[in-house]
PATI-556357 format. One record per residue (C-alpha): residue number from 1; residue in one letter; chain; y, x, z negated. Coordinates in Angstrom, 2 decimals. Example, Ala and Ser with C-alpha at 12.3 -4.5 7.8 and 13.67 -1.06 7.14 Angstrom:
# PATI-556357
+-----+------+-----+---------+---------+---------+
: seq : type : mol :       v :       u :       w :
+-----+------+-----+---------+---------+---------+
:   1 :    A :   A :   -4.50 :   12.30 :   -7.80 :
:   2 :    S :   A :   -1.06 :   13.67 :   -7.14 :
+-----+------+-----+---------+---------+---------+
***
This chain:
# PATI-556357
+-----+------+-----+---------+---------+---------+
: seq : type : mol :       v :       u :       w :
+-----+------+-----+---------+---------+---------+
:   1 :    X :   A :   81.84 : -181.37 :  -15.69 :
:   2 :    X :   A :   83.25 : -177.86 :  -16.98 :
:   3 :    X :   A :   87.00 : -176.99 :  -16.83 :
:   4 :    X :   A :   85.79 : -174.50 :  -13.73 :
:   5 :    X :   A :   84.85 : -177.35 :  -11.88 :
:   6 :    X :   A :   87.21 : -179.70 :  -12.94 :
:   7 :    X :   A :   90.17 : -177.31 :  -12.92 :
:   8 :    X :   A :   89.81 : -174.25 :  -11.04 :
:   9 :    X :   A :   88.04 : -174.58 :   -8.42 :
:  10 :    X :   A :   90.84 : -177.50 :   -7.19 :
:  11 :    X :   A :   93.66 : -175.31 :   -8.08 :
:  12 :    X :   A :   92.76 : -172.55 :   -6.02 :
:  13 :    X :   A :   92.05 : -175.27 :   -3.40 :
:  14 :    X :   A :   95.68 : -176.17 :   -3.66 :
:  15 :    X :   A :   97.08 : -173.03 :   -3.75 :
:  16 :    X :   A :   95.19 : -172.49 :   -0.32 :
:  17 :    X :   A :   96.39 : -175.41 :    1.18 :
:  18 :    X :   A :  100.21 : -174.35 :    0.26 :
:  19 :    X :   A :   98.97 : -170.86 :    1.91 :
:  20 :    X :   A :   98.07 : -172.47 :    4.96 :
:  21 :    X :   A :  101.49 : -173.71 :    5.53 :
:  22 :    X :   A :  103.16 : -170.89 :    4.74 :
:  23 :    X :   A :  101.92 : -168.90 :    7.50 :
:  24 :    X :   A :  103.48 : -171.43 :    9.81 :
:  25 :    X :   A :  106.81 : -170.68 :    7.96 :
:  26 :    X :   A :  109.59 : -168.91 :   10.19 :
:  27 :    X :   A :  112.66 : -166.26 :    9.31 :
:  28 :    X :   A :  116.28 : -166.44 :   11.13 :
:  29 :    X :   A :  117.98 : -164.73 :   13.22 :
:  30 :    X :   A :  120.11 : -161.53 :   12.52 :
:  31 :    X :   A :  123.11 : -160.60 :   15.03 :
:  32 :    X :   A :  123.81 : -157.76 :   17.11 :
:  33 :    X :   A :  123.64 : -154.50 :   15.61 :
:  34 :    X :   A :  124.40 : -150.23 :   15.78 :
:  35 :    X :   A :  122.18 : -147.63 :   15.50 :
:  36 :    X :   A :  123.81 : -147.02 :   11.62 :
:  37 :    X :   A :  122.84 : -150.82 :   10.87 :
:  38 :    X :   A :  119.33 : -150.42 :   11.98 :
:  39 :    X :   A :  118.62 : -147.63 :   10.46 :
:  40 :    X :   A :  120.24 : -149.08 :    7.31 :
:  41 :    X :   A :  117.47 : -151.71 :    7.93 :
:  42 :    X :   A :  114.56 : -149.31 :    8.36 :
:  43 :    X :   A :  115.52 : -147.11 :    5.21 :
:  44 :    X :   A :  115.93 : -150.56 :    3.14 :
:  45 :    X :   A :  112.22 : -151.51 :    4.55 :
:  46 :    X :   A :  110.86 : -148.33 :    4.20 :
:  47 :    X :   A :  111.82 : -148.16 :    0.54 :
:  48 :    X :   A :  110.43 : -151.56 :   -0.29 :
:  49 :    X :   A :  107.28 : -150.45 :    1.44 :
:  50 :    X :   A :  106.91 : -147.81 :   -1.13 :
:  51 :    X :   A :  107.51 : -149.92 :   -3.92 :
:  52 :    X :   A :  105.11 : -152.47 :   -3.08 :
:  53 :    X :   A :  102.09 : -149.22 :   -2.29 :
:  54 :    X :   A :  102.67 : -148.45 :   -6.14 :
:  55 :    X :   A :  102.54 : -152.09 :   -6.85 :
:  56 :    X :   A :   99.59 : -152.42 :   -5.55 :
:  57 :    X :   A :   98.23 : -149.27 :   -6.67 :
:  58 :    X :   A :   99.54 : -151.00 :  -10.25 :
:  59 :    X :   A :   97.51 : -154.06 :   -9.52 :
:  60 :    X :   A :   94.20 : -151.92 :   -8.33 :
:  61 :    X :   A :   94.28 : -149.91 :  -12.11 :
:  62 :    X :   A :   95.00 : -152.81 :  -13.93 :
:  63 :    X :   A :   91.96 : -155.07 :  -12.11 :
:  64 :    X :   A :   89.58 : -151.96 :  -12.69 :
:  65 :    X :   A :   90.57 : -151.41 :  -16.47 :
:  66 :    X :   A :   90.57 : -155.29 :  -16.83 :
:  67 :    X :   A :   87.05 : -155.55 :  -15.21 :
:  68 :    X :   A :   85.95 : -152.46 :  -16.89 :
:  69 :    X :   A :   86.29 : -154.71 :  -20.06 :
:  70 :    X :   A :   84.72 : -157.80 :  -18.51 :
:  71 :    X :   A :   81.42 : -155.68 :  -17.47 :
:  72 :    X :   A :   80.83 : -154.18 :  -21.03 :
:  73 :    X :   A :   80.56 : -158.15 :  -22.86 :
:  74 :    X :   A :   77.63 : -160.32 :  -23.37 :
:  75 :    X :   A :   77.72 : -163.47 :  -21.17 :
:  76 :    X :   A :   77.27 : -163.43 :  -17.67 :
:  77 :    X :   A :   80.51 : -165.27 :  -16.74 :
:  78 :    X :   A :   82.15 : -162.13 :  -18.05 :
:  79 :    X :   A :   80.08 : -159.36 :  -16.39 :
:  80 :    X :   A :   79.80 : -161.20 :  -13.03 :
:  81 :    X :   A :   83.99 : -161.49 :  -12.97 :
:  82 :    X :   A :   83.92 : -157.93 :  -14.21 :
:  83 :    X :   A :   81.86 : -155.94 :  -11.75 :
:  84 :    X :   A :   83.66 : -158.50 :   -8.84 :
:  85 :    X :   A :   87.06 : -157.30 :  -10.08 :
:  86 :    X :   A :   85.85 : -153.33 :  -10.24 :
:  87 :    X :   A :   85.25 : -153.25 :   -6.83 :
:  88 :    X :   A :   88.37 : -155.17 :   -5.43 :
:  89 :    X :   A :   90.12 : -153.02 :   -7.92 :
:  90 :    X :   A :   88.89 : -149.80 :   -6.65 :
:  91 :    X :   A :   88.97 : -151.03 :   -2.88 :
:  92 :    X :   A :   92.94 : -152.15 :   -3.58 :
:  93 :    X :   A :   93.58 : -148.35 :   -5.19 :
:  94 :    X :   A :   91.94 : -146.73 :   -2.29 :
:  95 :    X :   A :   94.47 : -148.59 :    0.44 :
:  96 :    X :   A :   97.55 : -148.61 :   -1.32 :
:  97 :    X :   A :   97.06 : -144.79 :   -2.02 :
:  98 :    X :   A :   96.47 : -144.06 :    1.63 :
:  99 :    X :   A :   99.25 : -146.34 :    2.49 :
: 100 :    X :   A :  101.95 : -144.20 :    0.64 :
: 101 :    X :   A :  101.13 : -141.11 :    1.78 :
: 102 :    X :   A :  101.75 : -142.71 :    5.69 :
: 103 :    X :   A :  105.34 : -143.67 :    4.97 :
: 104 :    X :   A :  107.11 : -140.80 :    4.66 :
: 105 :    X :   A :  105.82 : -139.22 :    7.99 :
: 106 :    X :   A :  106.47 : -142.37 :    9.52 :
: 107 :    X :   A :  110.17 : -143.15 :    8.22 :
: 108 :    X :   A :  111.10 : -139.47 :    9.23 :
: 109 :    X :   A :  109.69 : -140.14 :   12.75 :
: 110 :    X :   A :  110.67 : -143.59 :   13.53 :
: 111 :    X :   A :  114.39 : -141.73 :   12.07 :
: 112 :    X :   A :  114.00 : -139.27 :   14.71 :
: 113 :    X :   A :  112.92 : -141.71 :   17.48 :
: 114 :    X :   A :  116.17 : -143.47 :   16.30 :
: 115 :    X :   A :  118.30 : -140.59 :   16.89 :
: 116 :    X :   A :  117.01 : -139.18 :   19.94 :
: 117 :    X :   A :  115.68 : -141.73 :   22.14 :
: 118 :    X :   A :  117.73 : -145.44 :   20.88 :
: 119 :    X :   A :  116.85 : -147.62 :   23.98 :
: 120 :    X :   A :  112.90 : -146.40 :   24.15 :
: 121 :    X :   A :  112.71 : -146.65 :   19.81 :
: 122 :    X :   A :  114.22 : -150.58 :   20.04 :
: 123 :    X :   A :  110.77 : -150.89 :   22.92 :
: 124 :    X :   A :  107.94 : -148.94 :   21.05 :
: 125 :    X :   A :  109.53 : -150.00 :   17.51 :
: 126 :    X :   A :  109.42 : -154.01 :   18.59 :
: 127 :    X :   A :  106.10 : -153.42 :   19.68 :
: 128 :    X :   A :  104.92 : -151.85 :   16.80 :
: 129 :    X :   A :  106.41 : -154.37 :   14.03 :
: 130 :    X :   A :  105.15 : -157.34 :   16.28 :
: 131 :    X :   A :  101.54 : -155.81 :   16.03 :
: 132 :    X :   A :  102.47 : -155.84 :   12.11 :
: 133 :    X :   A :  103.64 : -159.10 :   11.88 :
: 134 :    X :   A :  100.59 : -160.68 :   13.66 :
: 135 :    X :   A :   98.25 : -158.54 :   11.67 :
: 136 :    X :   A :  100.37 : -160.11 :    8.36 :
: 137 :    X :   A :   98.67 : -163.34 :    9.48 :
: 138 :    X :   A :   94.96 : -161.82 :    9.76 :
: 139 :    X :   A :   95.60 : -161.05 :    6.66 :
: 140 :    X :   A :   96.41 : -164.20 :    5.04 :
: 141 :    X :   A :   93.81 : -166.26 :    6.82 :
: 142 :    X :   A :   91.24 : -163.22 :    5.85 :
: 143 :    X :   A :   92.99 : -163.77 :    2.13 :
: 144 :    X :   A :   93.13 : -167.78 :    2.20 :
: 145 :    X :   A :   89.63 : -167.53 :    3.19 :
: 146 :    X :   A :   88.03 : -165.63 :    0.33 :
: 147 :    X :   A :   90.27 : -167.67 :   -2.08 :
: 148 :    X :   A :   88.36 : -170.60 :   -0.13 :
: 149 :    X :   A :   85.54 : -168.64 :   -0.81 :
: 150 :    X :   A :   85.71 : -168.01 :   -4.71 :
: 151 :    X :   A :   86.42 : -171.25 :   -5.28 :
: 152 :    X :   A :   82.94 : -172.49 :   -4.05 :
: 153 :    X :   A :   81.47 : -169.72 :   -5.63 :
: 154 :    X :   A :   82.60 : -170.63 :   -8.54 :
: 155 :    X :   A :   81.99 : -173.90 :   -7.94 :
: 156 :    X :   A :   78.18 : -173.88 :   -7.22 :
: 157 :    X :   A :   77.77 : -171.26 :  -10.22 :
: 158 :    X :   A :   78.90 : -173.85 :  -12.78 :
: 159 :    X :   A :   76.96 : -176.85 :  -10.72 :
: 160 :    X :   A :   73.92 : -174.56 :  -10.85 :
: 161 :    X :   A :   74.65 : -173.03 :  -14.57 :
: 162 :    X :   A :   74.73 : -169.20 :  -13.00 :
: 163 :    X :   A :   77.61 : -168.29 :  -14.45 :
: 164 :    X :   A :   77.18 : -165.06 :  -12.86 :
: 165 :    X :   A :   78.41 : -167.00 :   -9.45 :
: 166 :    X :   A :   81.14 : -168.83 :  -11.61 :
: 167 :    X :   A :   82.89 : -165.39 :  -12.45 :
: 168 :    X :   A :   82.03 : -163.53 :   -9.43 :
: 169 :    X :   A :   84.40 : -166.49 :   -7.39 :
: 170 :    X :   A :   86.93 : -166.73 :  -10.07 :
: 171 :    X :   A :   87.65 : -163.01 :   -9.46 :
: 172 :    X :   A :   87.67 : -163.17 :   -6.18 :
: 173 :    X :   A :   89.55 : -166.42 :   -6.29 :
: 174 :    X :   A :   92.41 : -164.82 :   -8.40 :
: 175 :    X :   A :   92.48 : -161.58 :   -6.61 :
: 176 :    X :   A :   92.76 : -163.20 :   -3.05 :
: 177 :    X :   A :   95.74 : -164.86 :   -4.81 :
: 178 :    X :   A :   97.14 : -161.90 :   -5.87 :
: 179 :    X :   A :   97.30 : -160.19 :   -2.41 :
: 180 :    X :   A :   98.49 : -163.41 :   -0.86 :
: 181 :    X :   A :  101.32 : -163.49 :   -3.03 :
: 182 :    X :   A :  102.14 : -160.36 :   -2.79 :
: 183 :    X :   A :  101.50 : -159.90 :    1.10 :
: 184 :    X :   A :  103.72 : -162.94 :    1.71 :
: 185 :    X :   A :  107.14 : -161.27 :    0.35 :
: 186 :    X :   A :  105.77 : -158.27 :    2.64 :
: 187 :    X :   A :  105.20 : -160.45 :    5.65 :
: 188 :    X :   A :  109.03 : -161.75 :    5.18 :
: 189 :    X :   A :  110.56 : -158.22 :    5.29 :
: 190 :    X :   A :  108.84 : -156.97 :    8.44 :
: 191 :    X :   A :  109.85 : -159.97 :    9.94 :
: 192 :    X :   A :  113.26 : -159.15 :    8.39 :
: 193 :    X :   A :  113.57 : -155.50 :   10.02 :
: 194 :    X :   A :  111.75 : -156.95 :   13.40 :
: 195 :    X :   A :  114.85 : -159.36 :   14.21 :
: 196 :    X :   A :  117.27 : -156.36 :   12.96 :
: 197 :    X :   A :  115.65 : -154.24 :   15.90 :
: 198 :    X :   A :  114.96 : -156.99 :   17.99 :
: 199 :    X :   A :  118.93 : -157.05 :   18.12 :
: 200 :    X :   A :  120.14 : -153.67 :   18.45 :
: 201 :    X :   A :  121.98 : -152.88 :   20.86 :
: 202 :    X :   A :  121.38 : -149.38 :   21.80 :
: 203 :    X :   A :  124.98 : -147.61 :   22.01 :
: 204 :    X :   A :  126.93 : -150.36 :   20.33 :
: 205 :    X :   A :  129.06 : -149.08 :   17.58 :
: 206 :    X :   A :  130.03 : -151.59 :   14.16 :
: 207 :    X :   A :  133.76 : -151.68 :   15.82 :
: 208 :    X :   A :  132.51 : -153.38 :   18.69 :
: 209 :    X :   A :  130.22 : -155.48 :   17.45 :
: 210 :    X :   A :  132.54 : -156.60 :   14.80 :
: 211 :    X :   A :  129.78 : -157.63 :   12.43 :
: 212 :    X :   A :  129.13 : -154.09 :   10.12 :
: 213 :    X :   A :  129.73 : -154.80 :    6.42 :
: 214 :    X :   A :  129.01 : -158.82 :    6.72 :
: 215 :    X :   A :  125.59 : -157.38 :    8.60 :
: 216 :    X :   A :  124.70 : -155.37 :    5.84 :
: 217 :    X :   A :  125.21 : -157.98 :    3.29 :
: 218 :    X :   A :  123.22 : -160.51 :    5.21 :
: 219 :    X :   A :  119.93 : -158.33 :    4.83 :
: 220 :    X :   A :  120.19 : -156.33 :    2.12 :
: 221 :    X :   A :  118.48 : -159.03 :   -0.33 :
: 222 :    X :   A :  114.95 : -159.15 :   -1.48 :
: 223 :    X :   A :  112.55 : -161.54 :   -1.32 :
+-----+------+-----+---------+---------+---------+
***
């Protein structure tokens, strides 16, 4: 039995397992807040937004430049990782690029929204990040799946001594862990911002609320 078999393909297994119950995992509650306070909130999610797009433009280059290498050696292992891991490379580029330039529109319209119209953004703006959140969960699912997915792959290649197979579902394997990592922090910050707007109160002010700088210290961490 090879290390692939023996190893791997359980690991990844695991790790899909822990996945699993994650997605059943559930944030707390924030308290009442101001129009400054949420929009505190949206700036702080906004900006991790961006930072993750380049992250994951970071991960894209670095899985094409890594594959790049695997495609150009001799075994098959190698060359069926590396052409896997070009095209989830250049497929993770493509989204994350298109995904930056869609924030800043966004952030300056949802601002606006904020400004103008408080009572009908907290309605169209808890719509919107509960369409988020529940696509966060396609997601992972989609993700835990094709983890599920390269692992079998991987699997039957070393069974079957195509090793072709056996680096086509490692890659996969390890790049569906990537994006499930990375998509879980995500899925905790929209959920984060959700129950800040959930609980605005549309023409409260911090006096009244009494809760403004212990608010802001409650959610400005990052997970």
């Amino acid at each position: 039995m090879s290390f692939a078999t023996r190893y791997v393909a359980p690991a990844l297994l695991g790790v899909g397992a822990f996945c699993v119950s994650a997605t059943f995992t559930t944030t707390g509650h924030a308290q009442s807040t101001d129009s400054v306070q949420t929009q505190a909130a949206m700036d702080d999610w906004y900006a991790d937004e961006r930072r993750d797009a380049y992250l994951f433009l970071g991960v894209g280059v670095a899985t094409i430049g890594g594959g790049t290498f695997l495609a150009t050696r001799d075994d098959d292992l190698a060359r069926g990782a590396g052409f896997t891991t070009i095209g989830l490379g250049v497929l993770t580029s493509l989204l994350a690029v298109t995904y930056n330039l869609a924030l800043d529109p966004k952030h300056d319209e949802l601002s606006d929204d904020l400004k103008r119209d408080p009572s009908g953004f907290k309605q169209r703006e808890t719509e919107r990040l509960r369409g988020i959140a529940d696509r966060f969960d396609l997601y992972r699912w989609a993700e835990i799946g094709a983890m599920f997915v390269g692992a079998g792959l991987a699997s039957y290649g070393t069974l079957s001594e195509k090793e072709a197979f056996t680096g086509a579902g490692m890659a996969l394997a390890g790049e569906a862990l990537v994006l499930i990592t990375l998509d879980y922090f995500a899925s905790r910050r929209v959920h984060r911002y959700l129950d800040v707007v959930e609980h605005f109160e549309p023409g409260a002010s911090s006096s009244s609320l009494g809760a403004g700088t212990g608010f802001m210290l409650q959610h400005q961490g990052v997970f």
